[in-house]
N, C-alpha and C positions, 0 to 999 in steps of 0.2 A: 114502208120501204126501208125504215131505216135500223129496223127492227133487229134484222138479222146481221148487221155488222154490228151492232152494241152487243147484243148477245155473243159474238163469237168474243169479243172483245172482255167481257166477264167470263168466258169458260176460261179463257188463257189465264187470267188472274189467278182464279177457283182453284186451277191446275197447281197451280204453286201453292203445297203445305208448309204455310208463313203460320205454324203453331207455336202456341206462348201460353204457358210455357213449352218448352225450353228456350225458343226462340229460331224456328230452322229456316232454312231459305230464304232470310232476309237477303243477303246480296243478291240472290236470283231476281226477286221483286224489283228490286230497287234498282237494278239496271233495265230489267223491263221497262218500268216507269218513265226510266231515265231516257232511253231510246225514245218513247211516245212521243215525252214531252220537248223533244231536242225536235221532232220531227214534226210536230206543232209551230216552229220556228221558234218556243222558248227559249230561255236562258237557262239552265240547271247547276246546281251545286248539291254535290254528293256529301253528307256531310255524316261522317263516321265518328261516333262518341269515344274517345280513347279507353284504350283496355282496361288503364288501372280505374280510373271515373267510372268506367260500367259496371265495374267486379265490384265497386262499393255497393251496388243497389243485386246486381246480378252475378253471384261469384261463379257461376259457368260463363262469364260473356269472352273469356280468352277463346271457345269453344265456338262461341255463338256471338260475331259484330254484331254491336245496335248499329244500325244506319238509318238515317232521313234522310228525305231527298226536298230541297225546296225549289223549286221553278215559278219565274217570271216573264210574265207579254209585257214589257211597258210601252204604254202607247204614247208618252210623255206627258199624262194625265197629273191633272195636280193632286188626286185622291187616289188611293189604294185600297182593295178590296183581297184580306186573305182567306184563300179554300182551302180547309184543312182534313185530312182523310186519314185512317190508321189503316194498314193493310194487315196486321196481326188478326190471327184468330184462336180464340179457344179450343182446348185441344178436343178431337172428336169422342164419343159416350154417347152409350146405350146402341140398338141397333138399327144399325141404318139398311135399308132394302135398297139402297143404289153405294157404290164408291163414294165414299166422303167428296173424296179429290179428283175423279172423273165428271166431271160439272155433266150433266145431260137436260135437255129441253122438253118437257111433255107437257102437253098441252098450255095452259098459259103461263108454266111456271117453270123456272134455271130452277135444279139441288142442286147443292154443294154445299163442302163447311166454307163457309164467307160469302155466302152469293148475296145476303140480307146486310149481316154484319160485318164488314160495311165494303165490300168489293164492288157491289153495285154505285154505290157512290163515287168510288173513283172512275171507274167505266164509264157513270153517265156526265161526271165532270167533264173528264176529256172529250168525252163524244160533244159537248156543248160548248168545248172552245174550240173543235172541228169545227163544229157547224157555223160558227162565228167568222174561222177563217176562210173557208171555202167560199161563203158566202160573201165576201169583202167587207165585213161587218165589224167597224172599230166599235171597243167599247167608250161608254165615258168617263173610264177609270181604269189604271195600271189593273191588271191580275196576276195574284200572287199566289202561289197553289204550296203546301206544303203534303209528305204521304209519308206519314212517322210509324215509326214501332210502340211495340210494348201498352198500347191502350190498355189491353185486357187484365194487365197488370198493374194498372195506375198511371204510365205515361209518363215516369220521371224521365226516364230517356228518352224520349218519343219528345211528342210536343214540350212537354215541362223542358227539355232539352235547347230547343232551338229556341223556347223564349228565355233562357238563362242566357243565351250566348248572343239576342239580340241579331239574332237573323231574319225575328218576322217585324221589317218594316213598310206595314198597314195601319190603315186610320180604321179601318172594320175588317172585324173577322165572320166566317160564316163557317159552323161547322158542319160539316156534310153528314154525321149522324143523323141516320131518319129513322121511319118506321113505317106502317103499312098506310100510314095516310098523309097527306099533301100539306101537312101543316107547317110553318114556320114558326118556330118558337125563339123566345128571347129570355135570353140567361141559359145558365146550367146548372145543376144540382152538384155538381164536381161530386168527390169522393170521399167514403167516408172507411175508416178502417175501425174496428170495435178486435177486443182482446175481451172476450166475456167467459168466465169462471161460474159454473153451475153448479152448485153441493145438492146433492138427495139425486132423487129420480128426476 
């Protein structure tokens, strides 16, 4: 039953090419997002990384705002738990037999660019602090949701962003990066950038 409002819920996301590079339709998303979670009865703060700060990592960002969006339920819990999600996508290649950005349903599976990485995760986040509220279901801890940029590019403005400036204040974090199977993992491998010079063939 609940099937088909998560899914329309990921097409509308999919629908928005949040490609990175360059960076497009971030503020489209991120007022989407903003609207959910305001309507969730959250708390939201929009939080735009200033031009000149972006143009040192990203010199098209006068072009293209980095924005995060972080949203909180607090339930007056004494613990905090942060869900973190990136709505950025890599740009689409090679050839696709459906619309990149026309999300469609066939049989058990959403296409789209970002239905995997990681649009799904935000869609099912939200759907699962729906279901919480509808349900009259306090949790046993404050939730603190953050949906940043730039993953695909390392995340200095994205998350690296909002924990520089000390916006995420949680006692655990959960990052909603998955994959095709149900596992829960601890730690991250974070990021590695290599500059490798090859002489001959």
């Amino acid at each position: 039953q609940g099937r088909d409002p998560l899914c329309e819920s990921l097409k509308e996301l999919v629908s928005i090419p949040t490609v990175n590079p360059p960076g497009t339709h971030y503020t489209e998303i991120v007022e989407v997002l903003q609207a959910r979670c305001k309507a969730l009865g959250m708390q939201t703060e929009m939080v735009q990384v200033p031009q000149a700060e972006a143009q040192t990592v990203v010199p098209h960002a006068e072009n293209y705002p980095r924005l995060n969006l972080i949203a909180r339920w607090d339930v007056g819990a004494e613990k905090t738990v942060h869900f973190n999600a990136h709505y950025d996508v890599v740009p689409v290649s090679g050839n696709w037999r459906r619309p990149p950005f026309q999300p469609e349903v066939v049989g058990d599976w959403l296409y789209g660019r970002g239905s995997d990485d990681m649009k799904d995760s935000i869609a099912a986040l939200l759907f699962a602090i729906a279901a919480l509220r509808e349900n009259g279901v306090q949790p046993a801890f404050n939730i603190e949701c953050s949906f940043t940029c730039d993953e695909e590019t390392g995340g200095e403005l994205g998350a690296g962003y909002i924990v520089r400036k000390e916006l995420v204040q949680a006692d655990y974090v959960v990052n909603c990066e998955g994959g095709s199977v149900l596992d829960v993992g601890l730690g991250h491998n974070g990021v590695l950038w290599l500059s490798v010079t090859v002489h001959g063939k």
